[in-house]
Wavefront OBJ file of the C-alpha trace (Angstrom):
o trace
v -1.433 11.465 0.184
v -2.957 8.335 -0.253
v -3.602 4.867 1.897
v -3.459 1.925 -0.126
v -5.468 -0.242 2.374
v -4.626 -4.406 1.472
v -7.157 -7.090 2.830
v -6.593 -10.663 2.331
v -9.192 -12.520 0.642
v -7.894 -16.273 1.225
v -5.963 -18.095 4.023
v -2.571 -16.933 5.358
v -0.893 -20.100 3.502
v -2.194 -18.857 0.407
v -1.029 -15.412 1.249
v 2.106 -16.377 1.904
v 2.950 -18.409 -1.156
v 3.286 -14.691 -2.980
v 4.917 -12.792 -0.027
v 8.460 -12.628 -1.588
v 6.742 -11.716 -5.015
v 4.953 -8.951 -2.874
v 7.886 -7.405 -0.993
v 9.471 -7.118 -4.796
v 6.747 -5.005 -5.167
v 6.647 -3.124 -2.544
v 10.118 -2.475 -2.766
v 9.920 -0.737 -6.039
v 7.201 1.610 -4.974
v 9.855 2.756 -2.626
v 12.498 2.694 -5.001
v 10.131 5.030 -6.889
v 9.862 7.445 -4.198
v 6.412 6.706 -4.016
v 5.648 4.155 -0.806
v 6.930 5.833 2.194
v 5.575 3.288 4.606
v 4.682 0.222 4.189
v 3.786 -2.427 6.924
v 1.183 -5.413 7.918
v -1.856 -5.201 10.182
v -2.349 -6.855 13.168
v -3.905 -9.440 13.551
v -2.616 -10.532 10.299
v -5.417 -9.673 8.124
v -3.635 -7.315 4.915
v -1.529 -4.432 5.140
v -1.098 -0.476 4.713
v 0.942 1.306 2.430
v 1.123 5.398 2.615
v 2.027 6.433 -0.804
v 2.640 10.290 -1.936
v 3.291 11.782 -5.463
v 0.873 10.063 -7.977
v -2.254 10.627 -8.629
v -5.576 8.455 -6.785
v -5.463 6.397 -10.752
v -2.012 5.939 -10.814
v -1.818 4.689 -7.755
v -4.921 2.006 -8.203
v -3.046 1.041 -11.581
v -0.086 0.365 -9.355
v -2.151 -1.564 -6.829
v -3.657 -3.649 -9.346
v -0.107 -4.621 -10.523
v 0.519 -6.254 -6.348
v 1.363 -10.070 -6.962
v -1.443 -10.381 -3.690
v -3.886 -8.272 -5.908
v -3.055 -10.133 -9.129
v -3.799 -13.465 -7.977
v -6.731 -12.759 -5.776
v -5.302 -13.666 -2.578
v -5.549 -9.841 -1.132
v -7.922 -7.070 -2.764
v -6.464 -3.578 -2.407
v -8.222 -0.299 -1.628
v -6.941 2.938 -2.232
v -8.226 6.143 -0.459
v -7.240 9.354 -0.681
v -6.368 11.784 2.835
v -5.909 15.784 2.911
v -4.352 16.421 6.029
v -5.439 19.173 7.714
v -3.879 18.965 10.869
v -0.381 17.417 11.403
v 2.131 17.179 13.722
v 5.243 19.632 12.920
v 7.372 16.126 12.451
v 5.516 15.157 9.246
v 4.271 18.207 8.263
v 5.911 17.104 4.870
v 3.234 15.209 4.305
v 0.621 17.881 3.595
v 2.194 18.439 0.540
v 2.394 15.370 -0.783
l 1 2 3 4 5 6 7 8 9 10 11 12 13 14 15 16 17 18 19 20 21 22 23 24 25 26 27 28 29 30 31 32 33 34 35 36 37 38 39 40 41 42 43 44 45 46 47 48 49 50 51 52 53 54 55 56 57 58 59 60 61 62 63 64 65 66 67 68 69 70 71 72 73 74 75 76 77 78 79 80 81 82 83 84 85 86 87 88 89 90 91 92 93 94 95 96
């Protein structure tokens, strides 16, 4: 399982001028079976995605291809989690 971790790099009207671009994007990683939440921060300062199912380069290739990553107005982090210890409601999430 992997947290792709989003932090904006310029101001929120900047951000915003690729927002609809973004949710494109964000809906095809679900359409892929790959984003299984997606959501801002708050404050408002970038986002978090959970993503299962590819691998850690995959997954940075897919980051890269974010219209916030692409024209520099977010810059994207992905990290990798083992979960050890869940809760029996998303214990479905240790395998992916």
């Amino acid at each position: 399982m992997f947290l792709i971790l989003l932090s904006y790099t310029k101001p929120l009207d900047a951000v915003d001028r690729w927002l609809d671009d973004h949710k494109v994007w964000v809906k095809q990683g679900f359409d892929d079976g790959v984003f299984i939440l997606a959501g801002g921060q708050s404050p408002r300062v970038g986002g978090v995605i959970i993503a299962i199912g590819e691998t850690r380069e995959q997954l940075e290739g897919r980051a890269a291809q974010d219209p916030f990553v692409r024209h520099g107005v977010a810059a994207a982090q992905v990290i990798e989690v083992r979960p050890s210890t869940l809760d029996a409601r998303i214990e479905f999430l240790r395998a992916g």
